[in-house]
KEKOLDREN-819294 format. One record per residue (C-alpha): residue in one letter; z, x, y. Coordinates in nm, 3 decimals. Example, Ala and Ser with C-alpha at 12.3 -4.5 7.8 and 13.67 -1.06 7.14 Angstrom:
2
<loba res="A" pz="0.780" px="1.230" py="-0.450"/>
<loba res="S" pz="0.714" px="1.367" py="-0.106"/>
***
This chain:
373
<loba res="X" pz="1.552" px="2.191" py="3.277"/>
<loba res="X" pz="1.401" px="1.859" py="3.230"/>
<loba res="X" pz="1.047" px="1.974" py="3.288"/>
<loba res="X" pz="1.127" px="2.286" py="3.035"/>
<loba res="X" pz="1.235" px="2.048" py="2.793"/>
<loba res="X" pz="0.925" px="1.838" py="2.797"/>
<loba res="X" pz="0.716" px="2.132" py="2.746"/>
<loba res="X" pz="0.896" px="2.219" py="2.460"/>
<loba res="X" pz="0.879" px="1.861" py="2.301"/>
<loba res="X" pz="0.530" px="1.883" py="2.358"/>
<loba res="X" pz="0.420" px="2.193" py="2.255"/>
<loba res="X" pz="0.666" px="2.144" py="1.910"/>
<loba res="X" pz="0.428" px="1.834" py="1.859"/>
<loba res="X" pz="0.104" px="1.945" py="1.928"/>
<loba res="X" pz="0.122" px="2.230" py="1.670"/>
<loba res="X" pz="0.304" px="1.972" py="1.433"/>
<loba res="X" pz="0.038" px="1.750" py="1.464"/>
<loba res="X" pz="-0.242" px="2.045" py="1.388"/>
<loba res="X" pz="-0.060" px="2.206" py="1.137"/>
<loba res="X" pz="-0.015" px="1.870" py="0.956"/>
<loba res="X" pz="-0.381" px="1.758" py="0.989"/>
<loba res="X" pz="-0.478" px="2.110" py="0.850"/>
<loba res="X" pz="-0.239" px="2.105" py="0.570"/>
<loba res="X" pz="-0.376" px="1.772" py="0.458"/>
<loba res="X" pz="-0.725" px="1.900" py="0.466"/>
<loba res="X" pz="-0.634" px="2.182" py="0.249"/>
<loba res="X" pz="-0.364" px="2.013" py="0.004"/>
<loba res="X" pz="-0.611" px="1.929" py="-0.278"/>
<loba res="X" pz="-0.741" px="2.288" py="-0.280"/>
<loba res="X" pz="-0.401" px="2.443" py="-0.314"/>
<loba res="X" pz="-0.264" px="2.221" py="-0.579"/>
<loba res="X" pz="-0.014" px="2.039" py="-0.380"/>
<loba res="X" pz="-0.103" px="1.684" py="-0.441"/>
<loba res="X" pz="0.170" px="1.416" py="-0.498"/>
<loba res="X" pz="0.006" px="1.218" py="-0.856"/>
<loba res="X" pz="0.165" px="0.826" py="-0.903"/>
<loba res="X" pz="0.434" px="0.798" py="-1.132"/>
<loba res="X" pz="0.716" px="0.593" py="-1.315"/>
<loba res="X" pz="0.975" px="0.682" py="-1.011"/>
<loba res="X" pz="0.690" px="0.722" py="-0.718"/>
<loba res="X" pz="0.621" px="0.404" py="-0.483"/>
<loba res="X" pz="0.271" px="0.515" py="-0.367"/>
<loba res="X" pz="-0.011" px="0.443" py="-0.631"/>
<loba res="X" pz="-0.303" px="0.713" py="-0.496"/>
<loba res="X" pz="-0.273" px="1.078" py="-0.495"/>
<loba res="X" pz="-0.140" px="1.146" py="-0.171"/>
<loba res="X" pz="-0.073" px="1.575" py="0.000"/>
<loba res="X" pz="0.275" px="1.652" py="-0.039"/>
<loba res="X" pz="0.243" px="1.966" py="0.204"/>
<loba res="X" pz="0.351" px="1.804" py="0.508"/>
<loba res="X" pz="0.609" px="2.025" py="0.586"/>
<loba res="X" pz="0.392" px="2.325" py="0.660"/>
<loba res="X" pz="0.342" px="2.109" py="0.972"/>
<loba res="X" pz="0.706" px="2.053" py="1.056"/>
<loba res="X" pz="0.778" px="2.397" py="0.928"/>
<loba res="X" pz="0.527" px="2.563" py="1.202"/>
<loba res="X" pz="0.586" px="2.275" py="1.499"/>
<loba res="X" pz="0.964" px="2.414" py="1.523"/>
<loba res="X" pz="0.880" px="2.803" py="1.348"/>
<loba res="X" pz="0.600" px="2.910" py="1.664"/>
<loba res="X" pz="0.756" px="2.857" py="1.955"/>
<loba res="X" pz="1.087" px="2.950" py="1.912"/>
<loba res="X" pz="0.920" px="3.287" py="1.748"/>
<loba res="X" pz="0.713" px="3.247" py="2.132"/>
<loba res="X" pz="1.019" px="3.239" py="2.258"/>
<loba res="X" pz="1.222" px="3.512" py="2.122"/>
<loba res="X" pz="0.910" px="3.749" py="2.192"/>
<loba res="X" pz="0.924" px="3.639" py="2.547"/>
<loba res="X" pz="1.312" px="3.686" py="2.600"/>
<loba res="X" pz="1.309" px="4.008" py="2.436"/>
<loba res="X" pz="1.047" px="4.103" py="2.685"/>
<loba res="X" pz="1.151" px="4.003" py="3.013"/>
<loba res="X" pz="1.199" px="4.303" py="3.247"/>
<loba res="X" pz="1.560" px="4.332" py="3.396"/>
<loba res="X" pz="1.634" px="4.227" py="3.746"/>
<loba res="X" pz="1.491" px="4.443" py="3.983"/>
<loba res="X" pz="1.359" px="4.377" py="4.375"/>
<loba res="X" pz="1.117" px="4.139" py="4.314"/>
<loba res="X" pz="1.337" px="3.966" py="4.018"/>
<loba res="X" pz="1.354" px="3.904" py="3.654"/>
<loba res="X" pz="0.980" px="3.918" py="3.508"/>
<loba res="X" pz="0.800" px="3.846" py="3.223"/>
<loba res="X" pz="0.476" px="3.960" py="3.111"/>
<loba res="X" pz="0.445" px="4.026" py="3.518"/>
<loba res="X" pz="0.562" px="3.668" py="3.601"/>
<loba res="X" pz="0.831" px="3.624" py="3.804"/>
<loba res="X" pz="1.093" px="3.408" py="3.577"/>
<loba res="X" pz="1.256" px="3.074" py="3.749"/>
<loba res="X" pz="1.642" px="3.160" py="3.884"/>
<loba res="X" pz="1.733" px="2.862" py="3.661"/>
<loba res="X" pz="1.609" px="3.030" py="3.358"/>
<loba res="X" pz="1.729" px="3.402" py="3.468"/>
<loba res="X" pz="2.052" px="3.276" py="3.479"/>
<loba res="X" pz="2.094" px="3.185" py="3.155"/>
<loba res="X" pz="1.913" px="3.521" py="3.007"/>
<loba res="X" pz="2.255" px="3.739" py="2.935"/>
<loba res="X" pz="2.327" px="3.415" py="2.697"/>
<loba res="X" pz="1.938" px="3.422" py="2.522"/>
<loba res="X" pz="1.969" px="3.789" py="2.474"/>
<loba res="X" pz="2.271" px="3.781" py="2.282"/>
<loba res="X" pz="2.163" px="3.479" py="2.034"/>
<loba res="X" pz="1.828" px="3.677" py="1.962"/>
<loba res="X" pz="1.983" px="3.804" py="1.604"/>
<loba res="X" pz="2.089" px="3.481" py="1.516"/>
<loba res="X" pz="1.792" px="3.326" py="1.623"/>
<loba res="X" pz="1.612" px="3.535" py="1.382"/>
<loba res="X" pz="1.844" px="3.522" py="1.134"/>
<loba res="X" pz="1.782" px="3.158" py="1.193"/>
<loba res="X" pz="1.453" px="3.133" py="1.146"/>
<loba res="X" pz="1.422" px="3.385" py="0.818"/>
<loba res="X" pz="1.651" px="3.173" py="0.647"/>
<loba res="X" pz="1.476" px="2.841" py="0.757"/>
<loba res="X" pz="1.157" px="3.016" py="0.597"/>
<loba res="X" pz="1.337" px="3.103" py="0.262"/>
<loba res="X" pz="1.401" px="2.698" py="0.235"/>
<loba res="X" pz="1.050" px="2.598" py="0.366"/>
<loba res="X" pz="0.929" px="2.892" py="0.100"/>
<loba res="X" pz="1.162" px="2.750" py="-0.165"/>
<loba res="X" pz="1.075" px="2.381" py="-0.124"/>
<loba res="X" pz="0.669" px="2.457" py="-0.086"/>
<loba res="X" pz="0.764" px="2.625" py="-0.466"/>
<loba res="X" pz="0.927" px="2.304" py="-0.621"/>
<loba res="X" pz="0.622" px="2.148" py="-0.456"/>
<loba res="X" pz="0.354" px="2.331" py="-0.643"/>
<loba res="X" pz="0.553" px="2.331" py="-0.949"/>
<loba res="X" pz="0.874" px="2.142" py="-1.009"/>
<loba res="X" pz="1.201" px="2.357" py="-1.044"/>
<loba res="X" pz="1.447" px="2.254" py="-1.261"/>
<loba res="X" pz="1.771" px="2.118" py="-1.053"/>
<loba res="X" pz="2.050" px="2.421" py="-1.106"/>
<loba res="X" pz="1.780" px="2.711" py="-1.043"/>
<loba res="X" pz="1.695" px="2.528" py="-0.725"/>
<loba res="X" pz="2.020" px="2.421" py="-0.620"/>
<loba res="X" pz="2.137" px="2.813" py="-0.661"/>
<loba res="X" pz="1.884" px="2.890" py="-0.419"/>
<loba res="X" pz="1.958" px="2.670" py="-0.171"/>
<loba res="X" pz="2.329" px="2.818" py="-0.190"/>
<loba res="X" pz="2.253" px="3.191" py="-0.143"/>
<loba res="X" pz="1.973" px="3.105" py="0.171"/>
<loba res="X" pz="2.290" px="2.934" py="0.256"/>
<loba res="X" pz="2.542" px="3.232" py="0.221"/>
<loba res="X" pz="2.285" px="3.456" py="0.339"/>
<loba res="X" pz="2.288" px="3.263" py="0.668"/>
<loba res="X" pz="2.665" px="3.266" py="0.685"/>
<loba res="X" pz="2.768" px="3.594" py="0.644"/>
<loba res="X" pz="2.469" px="3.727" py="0.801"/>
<loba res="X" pz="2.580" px="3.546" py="1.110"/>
<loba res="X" pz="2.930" px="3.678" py="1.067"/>
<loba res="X" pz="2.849" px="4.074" py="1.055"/>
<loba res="X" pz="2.585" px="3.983" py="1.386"/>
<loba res="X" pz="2.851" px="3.859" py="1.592"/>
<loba res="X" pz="3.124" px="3.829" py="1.396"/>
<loba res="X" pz="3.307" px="3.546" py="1.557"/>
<loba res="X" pz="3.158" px="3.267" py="1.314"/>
<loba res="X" pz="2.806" px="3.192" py="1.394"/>
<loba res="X" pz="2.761" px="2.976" py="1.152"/>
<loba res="X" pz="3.081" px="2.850" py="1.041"/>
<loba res="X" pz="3.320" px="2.515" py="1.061"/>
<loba res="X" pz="3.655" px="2.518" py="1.089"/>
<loba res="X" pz="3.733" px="2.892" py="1.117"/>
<loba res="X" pz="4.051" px="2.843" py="1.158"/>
<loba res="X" pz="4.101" px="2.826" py="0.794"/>
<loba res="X" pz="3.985" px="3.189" py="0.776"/>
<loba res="X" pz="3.686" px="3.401" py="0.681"/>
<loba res="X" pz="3.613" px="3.287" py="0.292"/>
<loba res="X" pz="3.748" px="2.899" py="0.330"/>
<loba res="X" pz="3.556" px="2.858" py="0.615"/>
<loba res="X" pz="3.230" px="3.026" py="0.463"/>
<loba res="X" pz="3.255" px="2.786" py="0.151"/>
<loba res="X" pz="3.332" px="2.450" py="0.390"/>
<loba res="X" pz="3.021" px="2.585" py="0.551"/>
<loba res="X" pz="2.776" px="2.705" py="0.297"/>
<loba res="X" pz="2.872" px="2.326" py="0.102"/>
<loba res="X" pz="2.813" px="2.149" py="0.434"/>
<loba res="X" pz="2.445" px="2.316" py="0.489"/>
<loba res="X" pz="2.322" px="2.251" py="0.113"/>
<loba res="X" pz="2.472" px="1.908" py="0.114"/>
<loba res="X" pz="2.248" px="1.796" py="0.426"/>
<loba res="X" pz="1.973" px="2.015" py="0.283"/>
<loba res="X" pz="1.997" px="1.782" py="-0.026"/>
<loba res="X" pz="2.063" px="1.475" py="0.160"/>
<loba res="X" pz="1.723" px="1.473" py="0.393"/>
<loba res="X" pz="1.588" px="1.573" py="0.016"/>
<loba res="X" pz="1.695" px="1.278" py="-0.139"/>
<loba res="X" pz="1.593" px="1.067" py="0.138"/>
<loba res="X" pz="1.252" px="1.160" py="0.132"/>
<loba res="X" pz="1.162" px="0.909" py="-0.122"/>
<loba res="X" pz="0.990" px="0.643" py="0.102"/>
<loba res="X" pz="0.678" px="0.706" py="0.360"/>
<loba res="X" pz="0.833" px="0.770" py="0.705"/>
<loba res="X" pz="1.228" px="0.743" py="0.578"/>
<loba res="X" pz="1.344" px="1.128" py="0.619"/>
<loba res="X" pz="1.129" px="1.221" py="0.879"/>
<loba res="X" pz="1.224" px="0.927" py="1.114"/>
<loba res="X" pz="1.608" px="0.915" py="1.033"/>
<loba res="X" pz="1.621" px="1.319" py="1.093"/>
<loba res="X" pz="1.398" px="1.255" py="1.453"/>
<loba res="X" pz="1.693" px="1.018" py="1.508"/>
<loba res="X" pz="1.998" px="1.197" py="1.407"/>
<loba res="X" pz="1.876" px="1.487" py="1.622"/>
<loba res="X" pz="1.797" px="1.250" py="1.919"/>
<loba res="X" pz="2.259" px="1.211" py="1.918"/>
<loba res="X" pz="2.281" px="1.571" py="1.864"/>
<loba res="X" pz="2.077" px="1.655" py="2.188"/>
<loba res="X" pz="2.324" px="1.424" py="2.388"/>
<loba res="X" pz="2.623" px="1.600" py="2.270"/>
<loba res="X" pz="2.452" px="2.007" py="2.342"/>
<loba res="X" pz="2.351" px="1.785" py="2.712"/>
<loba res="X" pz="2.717" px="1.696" py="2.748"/>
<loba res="X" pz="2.817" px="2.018" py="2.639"/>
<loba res="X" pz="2.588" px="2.262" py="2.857"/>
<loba res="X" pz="2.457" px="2.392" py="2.501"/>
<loba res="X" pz="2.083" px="2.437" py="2.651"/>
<loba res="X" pz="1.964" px="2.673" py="2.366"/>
<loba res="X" pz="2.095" px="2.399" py="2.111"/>
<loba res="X" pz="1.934" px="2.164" py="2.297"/>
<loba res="X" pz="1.580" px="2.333" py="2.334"/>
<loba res="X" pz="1.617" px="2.389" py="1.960"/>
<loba res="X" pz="1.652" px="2.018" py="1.932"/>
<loba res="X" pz="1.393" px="1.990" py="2.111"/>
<loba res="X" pz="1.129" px="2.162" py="1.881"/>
<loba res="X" pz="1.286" px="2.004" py="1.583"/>
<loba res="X" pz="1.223" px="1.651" py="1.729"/>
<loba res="X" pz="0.881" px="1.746" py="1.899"/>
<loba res="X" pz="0.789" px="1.897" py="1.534"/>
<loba res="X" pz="0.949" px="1.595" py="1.348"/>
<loba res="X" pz="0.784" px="1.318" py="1.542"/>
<loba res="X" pz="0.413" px="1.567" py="1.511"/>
<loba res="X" pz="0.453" px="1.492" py="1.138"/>
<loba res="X" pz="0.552" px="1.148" py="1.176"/>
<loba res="X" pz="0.253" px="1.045" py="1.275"/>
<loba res="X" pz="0.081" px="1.079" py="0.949"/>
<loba res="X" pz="0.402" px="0.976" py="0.771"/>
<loba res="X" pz="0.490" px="0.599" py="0.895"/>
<loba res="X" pz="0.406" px="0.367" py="0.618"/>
<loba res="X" pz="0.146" px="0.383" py="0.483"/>
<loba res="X" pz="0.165" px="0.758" py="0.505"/>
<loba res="X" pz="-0.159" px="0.923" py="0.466"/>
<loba res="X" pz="0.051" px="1.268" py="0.327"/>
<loba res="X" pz="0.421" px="1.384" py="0.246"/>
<loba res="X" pz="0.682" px="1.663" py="0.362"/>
<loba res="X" pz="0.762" px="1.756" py="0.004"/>
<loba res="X" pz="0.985" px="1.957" py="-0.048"/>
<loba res="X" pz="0.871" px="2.214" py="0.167"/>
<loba res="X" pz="0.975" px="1.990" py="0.478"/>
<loba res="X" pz="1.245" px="1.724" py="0.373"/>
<loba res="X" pz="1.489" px="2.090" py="0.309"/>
<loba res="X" pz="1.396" px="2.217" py="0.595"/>
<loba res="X" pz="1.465" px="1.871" py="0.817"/>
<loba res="X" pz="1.838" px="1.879" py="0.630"/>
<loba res="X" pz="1.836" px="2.276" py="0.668"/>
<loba res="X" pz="1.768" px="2.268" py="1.066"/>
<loba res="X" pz="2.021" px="1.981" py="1.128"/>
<loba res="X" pz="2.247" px="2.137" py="0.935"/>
<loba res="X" pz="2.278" px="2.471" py="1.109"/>
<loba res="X" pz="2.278" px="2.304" py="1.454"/>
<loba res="X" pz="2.487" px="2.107" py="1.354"/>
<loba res="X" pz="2.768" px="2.349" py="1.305"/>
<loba res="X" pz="2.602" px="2.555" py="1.641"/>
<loba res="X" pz="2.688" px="2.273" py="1.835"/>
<loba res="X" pz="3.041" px="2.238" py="2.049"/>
<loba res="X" pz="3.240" px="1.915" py="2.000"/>
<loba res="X" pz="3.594" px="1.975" py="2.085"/>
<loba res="X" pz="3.714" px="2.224" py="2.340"/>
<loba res="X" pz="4.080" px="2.280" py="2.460"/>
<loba res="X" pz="4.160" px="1.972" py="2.627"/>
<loba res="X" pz="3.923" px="1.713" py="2.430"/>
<loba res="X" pz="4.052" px="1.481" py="2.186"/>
<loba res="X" pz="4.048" px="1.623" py="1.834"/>
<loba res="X" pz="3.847" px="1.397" py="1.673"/>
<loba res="X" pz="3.562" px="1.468" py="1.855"/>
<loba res="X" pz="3.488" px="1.668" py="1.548"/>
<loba res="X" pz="3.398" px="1.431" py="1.346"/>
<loba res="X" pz="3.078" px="1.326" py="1.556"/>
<loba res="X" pz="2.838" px="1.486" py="1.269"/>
<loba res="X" pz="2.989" px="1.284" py="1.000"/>
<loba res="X" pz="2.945" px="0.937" py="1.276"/>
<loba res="X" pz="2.568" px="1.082" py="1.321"/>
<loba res="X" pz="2.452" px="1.181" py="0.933"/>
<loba res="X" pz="2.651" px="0.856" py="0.795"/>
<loba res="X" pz="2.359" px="0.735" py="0.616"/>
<loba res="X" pz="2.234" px="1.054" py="0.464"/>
<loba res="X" pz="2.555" px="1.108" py="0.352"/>
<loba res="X" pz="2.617" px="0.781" py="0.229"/>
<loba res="X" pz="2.301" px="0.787" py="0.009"/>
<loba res="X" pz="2.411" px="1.132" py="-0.114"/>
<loba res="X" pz="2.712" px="1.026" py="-0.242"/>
<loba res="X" pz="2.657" px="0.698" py="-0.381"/>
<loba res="X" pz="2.337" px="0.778" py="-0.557"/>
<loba res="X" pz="2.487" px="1.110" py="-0.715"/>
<loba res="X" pz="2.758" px="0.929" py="-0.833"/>
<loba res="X" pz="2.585" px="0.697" py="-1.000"/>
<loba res="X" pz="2.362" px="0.999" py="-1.234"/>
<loba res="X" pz="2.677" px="1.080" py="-1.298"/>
<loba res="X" pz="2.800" px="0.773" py="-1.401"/>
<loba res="X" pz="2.491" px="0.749" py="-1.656"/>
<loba res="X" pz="2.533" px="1.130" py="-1.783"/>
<loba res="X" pz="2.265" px="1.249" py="-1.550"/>
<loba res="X" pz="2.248" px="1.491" py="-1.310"/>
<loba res="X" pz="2.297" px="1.439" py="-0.957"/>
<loba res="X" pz="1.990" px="1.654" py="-0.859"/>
<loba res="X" pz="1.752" px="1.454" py="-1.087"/>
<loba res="X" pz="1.541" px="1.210" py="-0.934"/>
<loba res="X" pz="1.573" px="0.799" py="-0.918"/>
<loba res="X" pz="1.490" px="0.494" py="-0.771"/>
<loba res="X" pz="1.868" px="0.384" py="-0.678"/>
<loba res="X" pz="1.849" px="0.507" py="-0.308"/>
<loba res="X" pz="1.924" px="0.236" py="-0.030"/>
<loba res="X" pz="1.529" px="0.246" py="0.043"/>
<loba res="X" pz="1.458" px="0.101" py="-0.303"/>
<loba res="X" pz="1.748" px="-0.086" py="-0.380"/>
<loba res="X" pz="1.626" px="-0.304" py="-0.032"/>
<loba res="X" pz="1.278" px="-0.309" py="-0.154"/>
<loba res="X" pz="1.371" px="-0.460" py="-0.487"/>
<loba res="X" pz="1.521" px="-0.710" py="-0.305"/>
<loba res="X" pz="1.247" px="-0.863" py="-0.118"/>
<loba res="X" pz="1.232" px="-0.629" py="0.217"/>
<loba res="X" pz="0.865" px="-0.460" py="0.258"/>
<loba res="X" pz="0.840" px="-0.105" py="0.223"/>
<loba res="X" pz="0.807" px="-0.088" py="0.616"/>
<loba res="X" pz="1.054" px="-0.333" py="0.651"/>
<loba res="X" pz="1.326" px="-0.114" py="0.461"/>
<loba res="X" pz="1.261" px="0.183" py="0.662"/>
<loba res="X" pz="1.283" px="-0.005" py="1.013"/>
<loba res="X" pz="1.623" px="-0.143" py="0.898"/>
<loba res="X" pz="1.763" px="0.221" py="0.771"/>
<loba res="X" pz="1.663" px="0.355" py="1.101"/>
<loba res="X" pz="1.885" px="0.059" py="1.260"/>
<loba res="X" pz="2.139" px="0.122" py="1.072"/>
<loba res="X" pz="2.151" px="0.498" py="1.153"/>
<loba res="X" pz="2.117" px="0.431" py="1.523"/>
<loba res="X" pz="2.375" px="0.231" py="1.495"/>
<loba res="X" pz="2.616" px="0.468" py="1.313"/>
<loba res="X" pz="2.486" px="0.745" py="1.499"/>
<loba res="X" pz="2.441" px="0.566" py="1.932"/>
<loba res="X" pz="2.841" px="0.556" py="1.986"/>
<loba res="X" pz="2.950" px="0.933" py="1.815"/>
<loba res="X" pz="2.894" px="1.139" py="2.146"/>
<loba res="X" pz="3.136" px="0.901" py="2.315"/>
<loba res="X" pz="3.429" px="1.078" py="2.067"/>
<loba res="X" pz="3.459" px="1.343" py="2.270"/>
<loba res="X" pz="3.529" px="1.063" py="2.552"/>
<loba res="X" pz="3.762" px="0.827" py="2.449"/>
<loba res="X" pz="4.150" px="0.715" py="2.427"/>
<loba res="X" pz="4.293" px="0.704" py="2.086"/>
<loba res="X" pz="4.263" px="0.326" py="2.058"/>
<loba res="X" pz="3.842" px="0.332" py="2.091"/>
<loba res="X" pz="3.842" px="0.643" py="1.827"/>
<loba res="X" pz="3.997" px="0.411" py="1.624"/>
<loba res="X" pz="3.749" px="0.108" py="1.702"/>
<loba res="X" pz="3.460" px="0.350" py="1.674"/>
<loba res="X" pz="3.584" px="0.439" py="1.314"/>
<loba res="X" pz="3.605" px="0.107" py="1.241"/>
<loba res="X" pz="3.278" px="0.019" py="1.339"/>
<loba res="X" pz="3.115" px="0.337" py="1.132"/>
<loba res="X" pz="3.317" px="0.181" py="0.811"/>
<loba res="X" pz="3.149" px="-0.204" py="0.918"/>
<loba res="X" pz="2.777" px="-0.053" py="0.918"/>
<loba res="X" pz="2.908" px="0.137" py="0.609"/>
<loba res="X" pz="2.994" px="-0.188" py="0.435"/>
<loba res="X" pz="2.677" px="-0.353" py="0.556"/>
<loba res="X" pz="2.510" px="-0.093" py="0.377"/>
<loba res="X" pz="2.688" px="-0.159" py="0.066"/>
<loba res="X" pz="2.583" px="-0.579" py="0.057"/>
<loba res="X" pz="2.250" px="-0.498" py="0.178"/>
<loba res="X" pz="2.193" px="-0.262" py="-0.145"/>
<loba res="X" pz="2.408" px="-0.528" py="-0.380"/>
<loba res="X" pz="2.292" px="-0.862" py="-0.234"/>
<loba res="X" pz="1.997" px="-0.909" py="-0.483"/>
<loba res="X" pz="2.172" px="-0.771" py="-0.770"/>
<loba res="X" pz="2.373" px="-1.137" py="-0.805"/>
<loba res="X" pz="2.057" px="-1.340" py="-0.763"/>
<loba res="X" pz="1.830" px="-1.148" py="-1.070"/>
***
């Protein structure tokens, strides 16, 4: 499993890394260059196509991948096979379970495309907010109650308990909100890319914990795929996701997120709150710089500079410097959440408290300068 999961990483990265050079190369040529301006912090014209790379490192193999399960010969004599080679018994056994996620896998992936297809649109030519955010919505729905006729037993819902239509809603709002929220952080070099590498990096403890091994070689790509673009995107970033990957970072997370087991018969309750531990500072940056358009009769889905990545610029941090301490400050929100599936009462408590510290450290960090100008 370990070796597997390796190869996966590797692989994910390797055709990140191409794809991303290549897109780069060819950026000027199809019109998606990022110009300077009033609300930008680079100063050159820099590729915004990036996430053809990310798009691609996680898109190939698991299309590799689906080809190869739906190919493998039954057991006979001489085993399960593939292509004529003789499959592993640790990967046979898990087979019955591959099979049956095939539709959703593809489901999956077509509706990962439709994002990566939208965004690569607003990058070319900039969508007006409602047109776009009504997009994002029915990719969303599509995935939802696509998932439900498949298998029907909620593929890709939360909280089913509530029944078919509440839980579709909690679930189609959930997806488009971290869609938007790796969106919105993807206004600093390195920012979404590294803070969605991380955020995935918890999730693949919990599918460990949880024996989730098709969630976890998912994870897998997406960080292989993630880290593949990263290279090119750590301040100073010689090209951008765009739209085109910073959806599609929120999109993936988003769906695994829900794929993903926390609480079982037996486990505390609260273990289901582990997403909202890992994706506090996405969230946090959603909501605080949406209600703050809205505050000054703007909307929500119309660009700024009042994210926590400029707010800490403006007061004195480089823009390096910013985006090391965001990634501390989601590690740190995000390092204790697979424990809530482990823990007493009392340290759910003390974890929740902690969350609402780093929360509040957030909150002087962005306001400290604002007393001193």
């Amino acid at each position: 499993m370990i070796l597997g999961g390796v190869i996966l990483f590797f692989v994910a990265f390797s055709i990140s890394l191409c794809g991303t050079a290549l897109a780069k190369r060819y950026a000027l040529r199809l019109g998606l260059m990022d110009d300077p301006g009033h609300r930008k912090v680079h100063t050159v014209p820099t590729p915004r196509n990036g996430g053809i790379g990310i798009f691609w490192g996680f898109a190939l193999p698991l299309i590799v991948a689906i080809l190869a399960v739906a190919f493998i010969a039954p057991a006979g004599s001489s085993g399960i096979t593939v292509l004529g080679c003789r499959v592993p018994d640790s990967v046979a056994l898990h087979l019955p379970g591959m099979r049956h996620d095939i539709p959703l896998a593809i489901l999956f992936l077509v509706a990962t495309f439709g994002m990566h297809v939208l965004g690569l649109l607003d990058d070319r030519k900039a969508m007006a907010p409602w047109p776009k955010l009504l997009a994002q919505l029915a990719i969303a729905a599509v995935l939802v109650i696509g998932g439900e006729y498949l298998v029907g037993t909620g593929a890709f819902r939360v909280v089913t308990f509530l029944g078919f239509i509440p839980s579709a809603i909690v679930s189609i709002c959930w997806i488009v909100a971290l869609t938007n929220a790796f969106n919105f952080l993807d206004n600093m070099d390195g920012l979404s890319a590294g803070i969605a590498f991380i955020c995935a990096a918890m999730f693949l403890i919990a599918a460990v914990f949880n024996g989730q091994w098709f969630i976890a070689a998912l994870l897998l790509l997406f960080m292989g795929s993630t880290l593949g673009f990263l290279c090119f995107n750590f301040p100073p970033a010689s090209i951008f996701m765009g739209d085109g990957g910073s959806m599609v970072l929120g999109f993936i997370l988003s769906v695994l997120t829900i794929r993903t087991t926390y609480y079982e018969t037996g486990r505390q309750w609260y273990a289901v709150f582990m997403p909202v531990f890992v994706m506090a500072v996405p969230l946090y940056d959603l909501i605080i710089v949406s209600v703050l358009r809205l505050m000054k009769g703007r909307s929500p889905m119309q660009g700024d500079t009042n994210h926590f990545s400029h707010r800490l610029t403006r007061h004195g941090f480089s823009k390096r410097g910013a985006v090391l301490v965001i990634y501390g400050v989601t590690l740190a929100t995000g390092i204790t959440a697979p424990l809530l599936a482990r823990v007493d009462d009392t340290s759910a408590i003390l974890l929740a408290v902690q969350l609402l510290g780093m929360l509040v450290v957030i909150g002087l960090l962005e306001r400290v300068g604002e007393h001193t100008q």
